[in-house]
C-alpha positions as CSV (number, residue, x, y, z in Angstrom):
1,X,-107.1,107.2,1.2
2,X,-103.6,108.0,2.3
3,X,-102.4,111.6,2.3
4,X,-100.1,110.9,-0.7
5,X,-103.3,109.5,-2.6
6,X,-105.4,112.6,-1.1
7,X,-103.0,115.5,-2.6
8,X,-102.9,114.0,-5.8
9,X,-106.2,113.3,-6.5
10,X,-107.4,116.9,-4.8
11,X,-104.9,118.6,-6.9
12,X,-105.7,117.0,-10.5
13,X,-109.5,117.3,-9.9
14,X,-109.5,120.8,-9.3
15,X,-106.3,121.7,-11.6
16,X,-109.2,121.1,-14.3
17,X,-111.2,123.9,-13.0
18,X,-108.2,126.5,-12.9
19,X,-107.5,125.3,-16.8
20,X,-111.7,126.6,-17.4
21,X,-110.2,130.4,-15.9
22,X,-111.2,130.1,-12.4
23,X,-108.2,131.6,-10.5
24,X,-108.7,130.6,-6.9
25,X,-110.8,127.6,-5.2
26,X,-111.4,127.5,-1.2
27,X,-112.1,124.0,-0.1
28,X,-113.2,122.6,3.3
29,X,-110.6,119.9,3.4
30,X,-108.5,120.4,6.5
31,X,-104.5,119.9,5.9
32,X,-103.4,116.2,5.0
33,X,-102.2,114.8,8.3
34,X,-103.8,117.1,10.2
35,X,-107.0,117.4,10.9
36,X,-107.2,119.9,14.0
37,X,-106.6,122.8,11.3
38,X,-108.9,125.5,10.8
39,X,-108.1,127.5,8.2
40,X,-109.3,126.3,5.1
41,X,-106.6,125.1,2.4
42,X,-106.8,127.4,-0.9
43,X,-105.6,125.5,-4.1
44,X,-104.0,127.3,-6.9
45,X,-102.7,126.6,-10.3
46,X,-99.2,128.7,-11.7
47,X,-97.7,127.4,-14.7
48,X,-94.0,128.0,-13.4
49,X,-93.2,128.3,-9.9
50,X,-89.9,129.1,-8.4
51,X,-89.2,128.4,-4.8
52,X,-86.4,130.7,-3.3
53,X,-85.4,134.2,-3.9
54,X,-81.9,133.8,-4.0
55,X,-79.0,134.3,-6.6
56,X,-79.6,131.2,-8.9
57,X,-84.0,132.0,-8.8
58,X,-83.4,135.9,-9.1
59,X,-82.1,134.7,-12.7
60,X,-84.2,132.5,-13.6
61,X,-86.9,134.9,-12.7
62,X,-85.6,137.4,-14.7
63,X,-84.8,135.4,-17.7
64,X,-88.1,133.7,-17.6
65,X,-90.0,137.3,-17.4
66,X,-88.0,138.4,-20.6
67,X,-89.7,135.7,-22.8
68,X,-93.2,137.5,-21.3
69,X,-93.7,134.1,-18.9
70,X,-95.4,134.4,-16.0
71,X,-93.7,133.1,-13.2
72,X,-94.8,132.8,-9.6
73,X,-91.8,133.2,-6.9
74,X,-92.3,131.5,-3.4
75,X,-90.0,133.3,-0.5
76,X,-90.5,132.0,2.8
77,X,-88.8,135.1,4.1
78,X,-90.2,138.8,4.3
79,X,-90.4,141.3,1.2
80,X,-88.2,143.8,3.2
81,X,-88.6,146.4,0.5
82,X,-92.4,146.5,0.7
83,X,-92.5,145.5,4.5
84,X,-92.0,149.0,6.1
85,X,-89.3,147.1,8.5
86,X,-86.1,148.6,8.5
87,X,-82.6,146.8,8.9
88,X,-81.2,147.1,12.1
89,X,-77.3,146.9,12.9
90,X,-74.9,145.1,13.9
91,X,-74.4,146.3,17.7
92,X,-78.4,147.7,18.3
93,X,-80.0,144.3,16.6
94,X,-83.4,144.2,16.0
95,X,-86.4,142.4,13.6
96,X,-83.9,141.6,11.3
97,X,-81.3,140.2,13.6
98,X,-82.7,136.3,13.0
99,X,-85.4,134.4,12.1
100,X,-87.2,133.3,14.6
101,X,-85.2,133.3,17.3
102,X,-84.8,134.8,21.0
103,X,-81.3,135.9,21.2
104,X,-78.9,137.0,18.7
105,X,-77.5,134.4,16.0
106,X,-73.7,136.6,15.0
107,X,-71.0,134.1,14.5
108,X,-70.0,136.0,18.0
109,X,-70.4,138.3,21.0
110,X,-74.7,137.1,21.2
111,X,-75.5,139.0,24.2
112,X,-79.0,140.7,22.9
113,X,-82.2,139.0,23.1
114,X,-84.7,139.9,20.2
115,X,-88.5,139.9,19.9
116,X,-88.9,136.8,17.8
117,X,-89.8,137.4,13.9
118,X,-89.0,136.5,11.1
119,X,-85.5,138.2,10.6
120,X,-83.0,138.0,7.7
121,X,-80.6,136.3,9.6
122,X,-80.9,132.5,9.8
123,X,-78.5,130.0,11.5
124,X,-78.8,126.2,11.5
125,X,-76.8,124.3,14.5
126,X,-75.4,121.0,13.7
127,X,-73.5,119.0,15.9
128,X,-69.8,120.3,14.6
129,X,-71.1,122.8,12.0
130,X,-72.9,126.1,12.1
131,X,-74.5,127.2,9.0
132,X,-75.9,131.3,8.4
133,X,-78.6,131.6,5.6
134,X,-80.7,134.8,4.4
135,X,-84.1,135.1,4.7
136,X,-86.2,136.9,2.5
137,X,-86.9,138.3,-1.3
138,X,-83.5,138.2,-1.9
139,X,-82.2,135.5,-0.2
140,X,-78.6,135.6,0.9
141,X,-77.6,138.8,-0.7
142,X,-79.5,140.4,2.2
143,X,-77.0,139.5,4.4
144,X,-73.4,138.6,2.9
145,X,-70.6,141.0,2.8
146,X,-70.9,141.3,-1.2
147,X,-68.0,139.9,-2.0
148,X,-68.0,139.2,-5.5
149,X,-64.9,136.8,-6.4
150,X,-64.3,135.4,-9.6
151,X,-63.1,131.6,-9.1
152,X,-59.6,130.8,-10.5
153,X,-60.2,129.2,-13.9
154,X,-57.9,126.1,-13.4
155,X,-59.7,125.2,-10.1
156,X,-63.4,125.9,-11.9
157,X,-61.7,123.7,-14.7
158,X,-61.5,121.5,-12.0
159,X,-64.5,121.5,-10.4
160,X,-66.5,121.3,-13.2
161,X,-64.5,119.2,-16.1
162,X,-67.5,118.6,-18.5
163,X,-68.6,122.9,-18.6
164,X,-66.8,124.8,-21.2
165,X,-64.8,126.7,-19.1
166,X,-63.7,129.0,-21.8
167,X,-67.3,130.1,-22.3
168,X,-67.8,130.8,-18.5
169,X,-65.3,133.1,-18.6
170,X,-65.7,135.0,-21.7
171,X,-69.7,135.0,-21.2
172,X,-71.1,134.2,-18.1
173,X,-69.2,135.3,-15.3
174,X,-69.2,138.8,-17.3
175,X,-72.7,139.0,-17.5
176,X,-73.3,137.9,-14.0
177,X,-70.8,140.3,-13.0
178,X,-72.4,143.2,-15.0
179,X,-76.4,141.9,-13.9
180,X,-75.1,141.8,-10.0
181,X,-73.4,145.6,-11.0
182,X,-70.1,144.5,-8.9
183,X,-67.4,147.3,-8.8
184,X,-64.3,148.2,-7.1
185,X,-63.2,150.7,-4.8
186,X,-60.8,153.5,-5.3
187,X,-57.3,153.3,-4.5
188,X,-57.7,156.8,-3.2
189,X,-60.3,156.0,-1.4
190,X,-59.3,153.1,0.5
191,X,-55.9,155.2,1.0
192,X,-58.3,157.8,2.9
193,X,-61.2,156.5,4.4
194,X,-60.5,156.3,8.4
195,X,-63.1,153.3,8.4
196,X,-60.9,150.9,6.1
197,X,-57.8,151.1,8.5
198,X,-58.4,147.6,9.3
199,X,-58.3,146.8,5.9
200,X,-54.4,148.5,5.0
201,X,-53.4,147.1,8.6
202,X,-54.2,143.9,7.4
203,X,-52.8,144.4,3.6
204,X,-49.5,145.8,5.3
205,X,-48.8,142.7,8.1
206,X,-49.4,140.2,5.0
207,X,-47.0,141.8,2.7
208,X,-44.5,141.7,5.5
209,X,-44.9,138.2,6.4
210,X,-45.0,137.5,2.4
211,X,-48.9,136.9,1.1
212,X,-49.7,138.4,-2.0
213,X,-52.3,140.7,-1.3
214,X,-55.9,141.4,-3.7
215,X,-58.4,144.1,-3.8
216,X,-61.7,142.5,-4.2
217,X,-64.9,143.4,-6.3
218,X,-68.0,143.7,-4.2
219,X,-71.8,144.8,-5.3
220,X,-71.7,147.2,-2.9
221,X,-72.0,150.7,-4.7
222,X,-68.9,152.7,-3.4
223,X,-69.9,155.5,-5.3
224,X,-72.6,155.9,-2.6
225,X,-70.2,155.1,0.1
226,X,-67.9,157.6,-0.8
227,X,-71.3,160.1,-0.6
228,X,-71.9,158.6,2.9
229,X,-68.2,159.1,4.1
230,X,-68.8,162.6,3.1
231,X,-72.3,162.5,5.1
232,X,-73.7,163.6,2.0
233,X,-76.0,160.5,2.0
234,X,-77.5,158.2,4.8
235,X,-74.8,156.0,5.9
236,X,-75.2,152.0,5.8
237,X,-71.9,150.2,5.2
238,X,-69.9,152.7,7.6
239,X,-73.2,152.5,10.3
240,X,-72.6,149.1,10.9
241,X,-74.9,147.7,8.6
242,X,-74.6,143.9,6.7
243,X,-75.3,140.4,8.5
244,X,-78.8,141.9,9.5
245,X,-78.8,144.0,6.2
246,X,-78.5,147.3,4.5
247,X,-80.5,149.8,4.1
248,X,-78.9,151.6,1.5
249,X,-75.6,151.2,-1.0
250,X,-75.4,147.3,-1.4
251,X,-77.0,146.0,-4.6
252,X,-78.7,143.2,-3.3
253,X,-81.1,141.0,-5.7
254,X,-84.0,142.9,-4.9
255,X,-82.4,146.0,-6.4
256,X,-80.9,143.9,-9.4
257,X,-82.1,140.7,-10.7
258,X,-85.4,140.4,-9.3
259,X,-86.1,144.0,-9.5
260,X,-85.7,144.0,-13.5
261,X,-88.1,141.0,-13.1
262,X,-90.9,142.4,-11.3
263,X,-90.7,145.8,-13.9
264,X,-91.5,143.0,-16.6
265,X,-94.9,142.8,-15.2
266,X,-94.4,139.1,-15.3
267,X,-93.4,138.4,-11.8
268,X,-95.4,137.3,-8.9
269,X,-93.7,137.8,-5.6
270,X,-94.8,135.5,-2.4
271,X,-93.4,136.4,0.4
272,X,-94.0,134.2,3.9
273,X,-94.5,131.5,2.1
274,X,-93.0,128.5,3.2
275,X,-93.4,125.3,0.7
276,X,-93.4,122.1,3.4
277,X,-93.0,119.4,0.6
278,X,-93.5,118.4,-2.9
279,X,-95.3,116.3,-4.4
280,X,-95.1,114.5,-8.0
281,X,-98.9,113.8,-9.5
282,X,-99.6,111.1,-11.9
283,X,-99.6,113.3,-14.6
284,X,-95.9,114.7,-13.6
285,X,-97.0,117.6,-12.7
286,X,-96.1,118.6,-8.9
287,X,-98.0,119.9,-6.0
288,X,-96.4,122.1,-3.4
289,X,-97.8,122.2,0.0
290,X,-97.5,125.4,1.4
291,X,-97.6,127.3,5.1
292,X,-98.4,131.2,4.9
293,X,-96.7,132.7,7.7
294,X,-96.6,135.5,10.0
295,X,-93.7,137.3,11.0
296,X,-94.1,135.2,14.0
297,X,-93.6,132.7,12.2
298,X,-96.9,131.0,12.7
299,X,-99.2,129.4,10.1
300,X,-102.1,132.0,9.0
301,X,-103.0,130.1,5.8
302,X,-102.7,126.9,4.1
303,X,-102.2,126.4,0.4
304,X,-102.2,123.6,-2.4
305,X,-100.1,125.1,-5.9
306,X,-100.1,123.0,-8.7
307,X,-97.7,123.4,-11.4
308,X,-96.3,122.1,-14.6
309,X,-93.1,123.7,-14.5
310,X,-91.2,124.1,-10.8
311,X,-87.7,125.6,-10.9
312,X,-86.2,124.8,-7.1
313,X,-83.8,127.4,-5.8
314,X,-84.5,127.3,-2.4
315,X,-80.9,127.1,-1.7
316,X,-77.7,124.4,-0.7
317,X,-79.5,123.6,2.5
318,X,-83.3,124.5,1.6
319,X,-83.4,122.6,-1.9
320,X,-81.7,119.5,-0.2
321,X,-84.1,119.2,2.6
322,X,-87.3,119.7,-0.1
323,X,-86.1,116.9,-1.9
324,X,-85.1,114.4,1.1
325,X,-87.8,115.8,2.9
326,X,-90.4,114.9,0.1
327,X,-88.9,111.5,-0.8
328,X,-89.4,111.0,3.1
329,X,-93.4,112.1,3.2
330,X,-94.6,111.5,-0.1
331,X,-92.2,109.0,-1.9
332,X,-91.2,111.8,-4.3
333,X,-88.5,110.1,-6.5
334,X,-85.0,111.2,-6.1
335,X,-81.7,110.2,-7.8
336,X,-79.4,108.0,-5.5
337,X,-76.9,111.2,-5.8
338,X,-79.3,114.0,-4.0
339,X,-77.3,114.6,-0.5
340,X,-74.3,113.7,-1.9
341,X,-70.7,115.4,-2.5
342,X,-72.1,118.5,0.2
343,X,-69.1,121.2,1.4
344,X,-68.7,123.9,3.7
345,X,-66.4,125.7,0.6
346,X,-63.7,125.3,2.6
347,X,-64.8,127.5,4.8
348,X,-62.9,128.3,8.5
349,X,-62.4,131.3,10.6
350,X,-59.7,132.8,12.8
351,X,-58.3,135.9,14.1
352,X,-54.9,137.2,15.8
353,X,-54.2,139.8,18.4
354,X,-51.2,142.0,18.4
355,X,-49.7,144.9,20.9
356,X,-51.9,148.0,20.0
357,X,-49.5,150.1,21.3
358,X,-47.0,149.4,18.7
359,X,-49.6,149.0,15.6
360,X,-52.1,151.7,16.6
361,X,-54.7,149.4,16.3
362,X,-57.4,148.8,13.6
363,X,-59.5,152.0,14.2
364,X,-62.3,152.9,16.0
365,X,-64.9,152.5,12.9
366,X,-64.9,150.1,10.6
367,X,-66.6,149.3,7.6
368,X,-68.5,146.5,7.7
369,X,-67.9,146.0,3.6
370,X,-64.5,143.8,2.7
371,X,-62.5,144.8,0.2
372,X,-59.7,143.6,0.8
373,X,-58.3,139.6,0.5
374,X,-54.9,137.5,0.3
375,X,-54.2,135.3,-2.2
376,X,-52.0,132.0,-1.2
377,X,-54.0,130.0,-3.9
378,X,-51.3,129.0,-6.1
379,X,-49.2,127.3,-2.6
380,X,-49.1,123.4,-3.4
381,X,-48.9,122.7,-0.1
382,X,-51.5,124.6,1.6
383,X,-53.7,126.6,-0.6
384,X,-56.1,129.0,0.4
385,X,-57.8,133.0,-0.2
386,X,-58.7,134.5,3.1
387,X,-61.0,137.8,3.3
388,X,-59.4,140.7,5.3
389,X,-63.1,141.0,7.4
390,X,-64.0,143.7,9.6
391,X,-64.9,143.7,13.1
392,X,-67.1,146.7,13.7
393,X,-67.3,146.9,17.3
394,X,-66.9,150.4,18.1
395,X,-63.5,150.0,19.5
396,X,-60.1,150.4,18.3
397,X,-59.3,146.7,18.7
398,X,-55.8,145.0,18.0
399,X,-57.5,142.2,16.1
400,X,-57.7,141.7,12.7
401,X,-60.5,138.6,11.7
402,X,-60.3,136.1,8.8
403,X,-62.8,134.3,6.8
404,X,-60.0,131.5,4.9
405,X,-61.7,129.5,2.0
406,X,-59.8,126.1,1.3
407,X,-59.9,123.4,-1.0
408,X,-62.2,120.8,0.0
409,X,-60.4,117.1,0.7
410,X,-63.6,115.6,1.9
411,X,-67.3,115.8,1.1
412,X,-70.0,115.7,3.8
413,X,-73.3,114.2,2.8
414,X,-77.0,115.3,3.7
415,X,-79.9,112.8,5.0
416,X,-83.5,113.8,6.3
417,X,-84.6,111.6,9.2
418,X,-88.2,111.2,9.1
419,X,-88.4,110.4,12.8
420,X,-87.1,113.2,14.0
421,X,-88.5,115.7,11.2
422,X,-85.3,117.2,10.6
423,X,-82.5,117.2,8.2
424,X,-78.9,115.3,9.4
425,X,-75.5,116.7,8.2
426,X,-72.9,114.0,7.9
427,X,-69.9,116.8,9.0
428,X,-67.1,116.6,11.3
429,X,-63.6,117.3,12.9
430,X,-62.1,115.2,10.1
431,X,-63.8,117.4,7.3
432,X,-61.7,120.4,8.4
433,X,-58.6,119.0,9.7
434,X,-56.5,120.1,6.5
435,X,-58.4,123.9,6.7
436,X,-57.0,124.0,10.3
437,X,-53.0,122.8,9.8
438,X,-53.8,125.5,6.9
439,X,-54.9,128.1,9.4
440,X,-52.2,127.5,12.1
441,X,-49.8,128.4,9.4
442,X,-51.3,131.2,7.9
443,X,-50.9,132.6,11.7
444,X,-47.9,131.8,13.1
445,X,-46.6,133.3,10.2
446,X,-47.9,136.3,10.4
447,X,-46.9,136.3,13.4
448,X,-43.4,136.0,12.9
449,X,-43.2,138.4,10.7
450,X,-45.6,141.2,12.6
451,X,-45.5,139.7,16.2
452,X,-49.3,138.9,18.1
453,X,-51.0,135.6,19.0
454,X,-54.1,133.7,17.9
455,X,-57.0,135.5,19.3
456,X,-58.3,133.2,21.5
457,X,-61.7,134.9,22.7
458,X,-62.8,134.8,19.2
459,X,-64.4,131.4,18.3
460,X,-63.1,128.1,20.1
461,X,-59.5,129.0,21.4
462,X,-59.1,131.1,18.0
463,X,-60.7,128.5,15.6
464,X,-63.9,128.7,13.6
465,X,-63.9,125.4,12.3
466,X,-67.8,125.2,12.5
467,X,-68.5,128.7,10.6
468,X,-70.3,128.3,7.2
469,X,-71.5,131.0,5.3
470,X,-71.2,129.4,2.0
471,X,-72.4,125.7,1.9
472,X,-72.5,123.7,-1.3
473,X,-73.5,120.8,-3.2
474,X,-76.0,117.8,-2.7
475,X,-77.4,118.2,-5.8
476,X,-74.6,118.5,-8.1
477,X,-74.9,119.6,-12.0
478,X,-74.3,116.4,-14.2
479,X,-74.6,113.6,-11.1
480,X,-78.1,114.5,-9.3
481,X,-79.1,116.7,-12.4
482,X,-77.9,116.9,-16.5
483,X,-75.6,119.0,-17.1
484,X,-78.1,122.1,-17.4
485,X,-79.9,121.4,-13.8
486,X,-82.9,119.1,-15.2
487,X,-83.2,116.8,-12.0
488,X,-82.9,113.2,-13.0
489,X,-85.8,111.4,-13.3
490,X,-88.3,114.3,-14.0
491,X,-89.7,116.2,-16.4
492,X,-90.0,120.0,-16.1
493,X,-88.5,120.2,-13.0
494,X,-85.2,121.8,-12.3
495,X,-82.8,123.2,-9.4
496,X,-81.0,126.0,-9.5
497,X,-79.0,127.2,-6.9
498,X,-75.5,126.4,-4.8
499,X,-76.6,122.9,-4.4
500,X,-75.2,122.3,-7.9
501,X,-71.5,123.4,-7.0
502,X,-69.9,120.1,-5.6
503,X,-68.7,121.4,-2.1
504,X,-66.2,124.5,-3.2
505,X,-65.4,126.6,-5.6
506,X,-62.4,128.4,-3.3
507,X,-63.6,131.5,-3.8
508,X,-67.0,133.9,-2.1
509,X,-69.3,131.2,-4.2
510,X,-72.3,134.1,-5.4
511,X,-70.5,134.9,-8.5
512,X,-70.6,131.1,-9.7
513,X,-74.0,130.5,-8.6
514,X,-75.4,133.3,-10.6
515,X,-73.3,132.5,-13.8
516,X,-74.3,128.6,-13.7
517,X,-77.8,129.9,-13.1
518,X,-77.0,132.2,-16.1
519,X,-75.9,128.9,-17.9
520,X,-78.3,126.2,-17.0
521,X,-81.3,128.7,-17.5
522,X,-80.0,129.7,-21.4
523,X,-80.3,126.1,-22.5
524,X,-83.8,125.8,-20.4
525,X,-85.6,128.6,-21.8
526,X,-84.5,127.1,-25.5
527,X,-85.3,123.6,-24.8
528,X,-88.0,123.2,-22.1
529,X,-89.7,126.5,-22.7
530,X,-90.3,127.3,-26.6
């Protein structure tokens, strides 16, 4: 019997027991494939399973939980909340500084080594691409700077040409908005605040050079960092605190979505567990394969979970390497279009220097929240939104940093190579070219108009062309799926998660995810779940 044959038939011969009210089953079959493990392999039936904690399964949790369904969520990351584990900052990292890893993973300036464990911070290294991810119950919200952009409508119109783009905008991107509780800052404030210097520095030089200038809407509660600028509360956002995590003020998922969820009584949290593969059973019902992990990442437990109905949001890069990965080990059946039409959202970095004598710098502390973001999107020619970022390093630097989102001219594509066990990114220099011509603009003039130079120790001579925090696509709504996330070719099984945006949306990509999610998960519960 060949492992394939093996799963299957273990996980329909004991699925019958579960359906008789047993609730757990130990078995003395070592792992298929490998048969040096000791620990015994536990097989459990869940009637809906999620995998991934992120924006697009926090609301289908939720909406699930509402209709009094059970639902099991599998996070390969930590439950921070309930851990005990604190988030550690930017410059004094510590557990939560990456996953798994010896040294520090920042986009720069990785000079610390770390214990290894399982962190929030995750980074995968392609040959011309770096890609950060969150780990843990809550999934990328952990880490990002909560920047909660609305796309334009004509480029979602775009984008997406068979959604009713009317409706996303009059329904869901409200309620996603409202759900994610996204907010603005103060005028006064900002005006005030000694730690968003960077910020008007940065809104000033672009007006003089001739950008149009935006605030932007973040979840990050700056009623509470108002409190902690008056040290009336324990500071997190103006300690240094985001890409490893916050401790207090942002309104990640675990404090939103998923939180609403888990008061329903309905919700089942898994944390360190990390699904390997899927596999379809003859009766179309699927069995995950599953590693329980430690937070040093090693194997403590293996587990077989059957279920009928299995809702993948494991994320761009996490759902696309399930589904290659189990067409690869178990012949799952996939839609010729899975891997296709992938983007980094446009996504390139830069940064200028100028004479700090004559600007006065950015100031010694910064906030590591953005709220501040130029708006060249309407430019024929060379289109783009860049986030005024901060660069909290203690110092009163003459650097400001920018995170530019372009439009996307060419899609990558994602393969998993069986040989090698890991997943291949079809991505280079010729992807980015366009986001580069755009960014050597965008500097020399503001340059011209404000004087400095590119900032050449910051990424490759000034250049991020291989930092992605937003990747996209590979699994795109209405080519790889229906137009409501039902994965061709399957019953019951459905993704929902960034992997459905086809490569950009030209704007922080969060609030999208969690509309479509909002979208894709009305019709579902209707249809699939009555």
């Amino acid at each position: 019997m060949n492992r394939k044959e093996f799963i299957q038939t273990g996980s329909l011969g004991v699925a019958a027991l579960f359906f008789l009210g047993s609730s757990s089953l130990f078995g003395n079959t070592p792992h298929p494939g490998n048969q040096n493990r000791e620990n015994k392999t536990i097989i459990l039936q869940k009637d809906t399973v999620i995998i991934g904690s992120g924006y697009g399964g926090s609301v289908a949790a939720l909406r699930l939980c509402e209709k009094n369904i059970p639902v099991t969520l599998l996070e390969m990351g930590l439950n921070w909340e309930k851990s005990g584990e604190k988030f550690s900052t930017m410059i004094n990292p510590g557990h939560s500084a990456a996953w798994l890893k010896s040294k520090t993973i920042a986009p720069f300036f990785n000079l610390f080594s770390l214990e290894k464990f399982t962190g929030a911070l995750d980074r995968l290294d392609f040959e011309h691409i770096k890609i950060w991810l969150g780990r843990g119950v809550g999934g990328g919200s952990l880490v990002n700077g909560g920047m909660a952009v609305t796309p334009k409508k004509e480029y979602f119109r775009e984008i997406f040409p068979t959604l009713d783009t009317e409706k996303f905008y009059s329904t869901y991107f409200p309620l996603a908005n409202k759900e994610l509780k996204t907010n603005v800052a103060s005028e006064e404030f900002l005006e005030d605040c000694d730690f968003y210097k960077f910020t008007r520095v940065g809104e000033e030089e672009a007006k003089k050079a001739g950008f149009k200038t935006v605030c932007v809407p973040n979840v990050y509660d700056f009623k509470y960092m108002e409190k902690e600028y008056k040290n009336e509360v324990p500071r997190s956002a103006l300690a240094g605190e985001v890409i490893y995590g916050n401790n207090h003020g942002k309104n990640s998922l675990d404090k939103t979505y998923l939180k609403k969820a888990s008061d329903t009584g309905n919700l089942e949290i898994l944390d360190l567990h990390q699904v390997n593969y899927i596999t379809q059973n003859p009766d179309k019902t699927y069995s995950l394969d599953v590693s329980v992990i430690n937070t040093k990442g090693e194997e403590i437990q293996h587990k077989i979970i059957n279920t009928k109905k299995l809702i993948l949001s494991a994320g761009t890069m996490g759902s696309n390497e399930l589904l290659l990965k189990s067409n690869a080990k178990t012949q799952f059946p996939i839609d010729e279009n899975v891997g296709k039409e992938w983007g980094n959202n446009g996504n390139f970095m830069t940064g200028r220097n100028w004479v700090k004598a004559f600007s006065g710098g950015t100031g010694f502390q910064q906030s590591t929240i953005p709220v501040g973001g130029i708006d060249h999107w309407e430019d024929e020619k060379k289109p783009f939104f860049v986030e005024i970022a901060p660069l909290p390093m203690g110092m009163n630097v003459a650097t400001s940093l920018y995170l530019m989102v372009n439009k996307l001219k060419k899609f990558g594509d994602v393969k998993y190579d069986l040989k090698t066990d890991k997943l291949q990114l079809n991505w280079n220099e010729s992807h980015t070219e366009h986001m580069k011509d755009n960014a050597k603009y965008f500097l020399r003039t503001m340059n011209k108009a404000n004087g400095g130079t590119r900032s050449h120790l910051l990424f490759d001579n000034g250049f991020g062309a291989d930092v992605c925090y937003h990747p996209l696509g590979g699994i795109v709504l209405g080519k790889a799926t229906d137009n409501f996330g039902r994965l061709n070719g399957h019953e019951n099984f459905y993704v929902v998660d960034g992997s459905l945006i086809p490569g950009t949306i030209g704007v922080n990509p969060f609030i999208t995810i969690t509309a479509l999610a909002e979208y894709c998960m009305e019709e579902i519960l209707e249809k699939d779940f009555s």
